[in-house]
C-alpha positions as CSV (number, residue, x, y, z in Angstrom):
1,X,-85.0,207.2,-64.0
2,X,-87.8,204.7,-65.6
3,X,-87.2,202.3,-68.2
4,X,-90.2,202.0,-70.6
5,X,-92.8,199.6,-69.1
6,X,-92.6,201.5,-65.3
7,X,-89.7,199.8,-64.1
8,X,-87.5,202.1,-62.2
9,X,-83.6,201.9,-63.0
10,X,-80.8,202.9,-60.2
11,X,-77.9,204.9,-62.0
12,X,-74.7,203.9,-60.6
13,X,-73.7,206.9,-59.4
14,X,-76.6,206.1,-55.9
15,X,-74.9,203.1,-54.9
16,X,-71.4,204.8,-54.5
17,X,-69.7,203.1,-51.7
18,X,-72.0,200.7,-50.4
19,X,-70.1,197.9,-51.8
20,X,-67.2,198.8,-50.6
21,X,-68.3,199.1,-46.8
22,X,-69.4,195.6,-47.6
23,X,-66.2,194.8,-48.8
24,X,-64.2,195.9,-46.3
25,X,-66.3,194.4,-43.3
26,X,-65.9,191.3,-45.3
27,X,-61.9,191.6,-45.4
28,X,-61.9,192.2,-41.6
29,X,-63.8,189.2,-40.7
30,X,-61.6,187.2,-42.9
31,X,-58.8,188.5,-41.2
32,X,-60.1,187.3,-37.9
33,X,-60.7,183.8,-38.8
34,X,-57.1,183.6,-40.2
35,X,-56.1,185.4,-37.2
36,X,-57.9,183.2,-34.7
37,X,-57.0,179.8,-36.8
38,X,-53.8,180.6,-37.1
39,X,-53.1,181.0,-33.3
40,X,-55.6,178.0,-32.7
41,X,-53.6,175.8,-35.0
42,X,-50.2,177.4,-33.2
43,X,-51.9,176.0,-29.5
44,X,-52.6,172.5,-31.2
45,X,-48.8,172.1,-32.3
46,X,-47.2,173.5,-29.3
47,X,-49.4,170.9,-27.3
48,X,-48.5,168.2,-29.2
49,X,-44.8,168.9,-29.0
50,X,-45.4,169.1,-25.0
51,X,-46.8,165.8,-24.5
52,X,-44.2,164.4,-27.1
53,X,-41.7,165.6,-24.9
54,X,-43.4,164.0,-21.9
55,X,-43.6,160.9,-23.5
56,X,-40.5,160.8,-24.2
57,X,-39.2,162.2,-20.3
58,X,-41.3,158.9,-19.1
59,X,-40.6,156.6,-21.4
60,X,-36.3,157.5,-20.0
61,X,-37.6,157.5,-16.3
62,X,-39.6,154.2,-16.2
63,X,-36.3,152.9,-17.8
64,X,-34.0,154.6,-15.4
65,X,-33.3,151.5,-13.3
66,X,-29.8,150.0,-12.9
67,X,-29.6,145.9,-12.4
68,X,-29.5,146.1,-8.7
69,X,-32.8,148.0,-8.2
70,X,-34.4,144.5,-10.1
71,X,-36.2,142.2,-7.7
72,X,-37.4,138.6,-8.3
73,X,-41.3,138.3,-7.4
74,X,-42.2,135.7,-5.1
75,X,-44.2,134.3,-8.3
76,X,-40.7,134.0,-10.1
77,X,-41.1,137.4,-12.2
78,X,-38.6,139.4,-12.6
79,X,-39.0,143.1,-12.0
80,X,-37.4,146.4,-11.6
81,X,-38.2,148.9,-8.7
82,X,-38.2,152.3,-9.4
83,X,-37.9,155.3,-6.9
84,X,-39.5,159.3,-7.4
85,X,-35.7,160.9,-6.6
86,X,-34.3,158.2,-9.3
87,X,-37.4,159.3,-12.0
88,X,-37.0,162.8,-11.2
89,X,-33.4,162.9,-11.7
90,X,-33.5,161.0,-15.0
91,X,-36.4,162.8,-16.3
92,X,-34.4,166.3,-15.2
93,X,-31.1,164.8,-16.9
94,X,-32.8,163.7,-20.3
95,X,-34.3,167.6,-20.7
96,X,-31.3,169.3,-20.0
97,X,-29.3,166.8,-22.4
98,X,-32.2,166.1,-24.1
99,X,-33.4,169.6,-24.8
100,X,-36.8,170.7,-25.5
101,X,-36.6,170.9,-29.1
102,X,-39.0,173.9,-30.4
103,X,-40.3,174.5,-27.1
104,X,-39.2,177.2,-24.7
105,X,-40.0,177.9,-21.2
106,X,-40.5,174.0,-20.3
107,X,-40.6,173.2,-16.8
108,X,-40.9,170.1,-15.0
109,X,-43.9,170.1,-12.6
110,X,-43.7,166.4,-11.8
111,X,-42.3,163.4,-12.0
112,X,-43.0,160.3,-9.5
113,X,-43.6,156.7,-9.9
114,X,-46.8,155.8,-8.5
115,X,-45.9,152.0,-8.1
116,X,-42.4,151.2,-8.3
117,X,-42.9,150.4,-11.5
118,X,-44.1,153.2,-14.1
119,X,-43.1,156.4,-14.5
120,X,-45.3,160.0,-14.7
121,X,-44.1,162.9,-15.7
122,X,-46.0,166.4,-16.0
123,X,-44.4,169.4,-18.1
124,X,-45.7,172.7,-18.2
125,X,-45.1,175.8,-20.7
126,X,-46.2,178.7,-21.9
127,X,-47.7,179.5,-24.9
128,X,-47.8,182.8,-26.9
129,X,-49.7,183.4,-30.2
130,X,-48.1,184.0,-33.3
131,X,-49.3,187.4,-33.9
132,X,-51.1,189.5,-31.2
133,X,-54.1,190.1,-32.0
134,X,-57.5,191.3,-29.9
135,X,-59.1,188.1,-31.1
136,X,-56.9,185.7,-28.7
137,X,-55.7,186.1,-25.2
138,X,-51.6,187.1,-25.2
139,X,-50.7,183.7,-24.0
140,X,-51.5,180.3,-22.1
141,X,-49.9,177.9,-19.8
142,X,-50.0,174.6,-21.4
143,X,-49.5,171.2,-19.3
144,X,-49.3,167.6,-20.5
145,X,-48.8,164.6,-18.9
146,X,-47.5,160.9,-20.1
147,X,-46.5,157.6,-18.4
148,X,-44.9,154.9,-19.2
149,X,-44.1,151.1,-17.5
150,X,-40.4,149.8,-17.0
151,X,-40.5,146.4,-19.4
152,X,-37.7,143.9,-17.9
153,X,-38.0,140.8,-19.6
């Protein structure tokens, strides 16, 4: 159909369903991002409440000492000496008392004291997406690790 001055017009009835393809290809890729951000965004937080709960694990280890494992320097400081069996122990005791919180699955891949002093502890879990989806993998194993210094003043 023209319009008077040779313009040509386009009745509706030719663009049936072209818009809606559009539409609809739209609404999936929205769908992924939500998808994908919402399992990115479930990653971050389940990281974050790993290393919390190292931090926490270390900060109980490296203050695990009892008042006869505390030594006086030959330069008059005072300080305590810690052991791996005694960091381990405590770090095993405060997640089994403790708990995990949110978390599940947490395991304890180490916990040592590198010099008598500090603590390190290492946690491991694994993650799993909120909603499966073919955008992001089924699952991760997440690890964080913390330290922390015995203080004795």
């Amino acid at each position: 159909m023209r319009e008077p001055g040779g313009r040509r017009h386009l009745d509706v009835g030719e663009e049936d369903g072209s818009t809606m393809l559009l539409t609809i290809g739209f609404a999936v890729v929205a769908l992924a991002v939500v998808l994908v951000g919402s399992a990115a965004t479930s990653l971050y937080v389940e990281h974050k409440r790993l290393l919390d709960l190292a931090d926490r694990l270390a900060v109980t280890a490296a203050e695990s000492f009892s008042i006869d494992e505390v030594t006086i320097q030959p330069d008059g400081t005072v300080r305590p000496v810690l052991d791996d069996d005694s960091v381990r122990s405590s770090a095993r005791d405060d997640l089994i008392t403790g708990g995990a919180g949110a978390l599940t699955g947490v395991e304890i891949v180490a916990a040592r004291t590198p010099d008598g002093r500090s603590a390190e502890v290492s946690l491991a879990s694994d993650w799993r997406p909120p909603m499966l989806t073919l955008f992001v993998p089924q699952g991760l194993r997440i690890e964080a690790n913390a330290s922390a210094r015995s203080v004795f003043w």
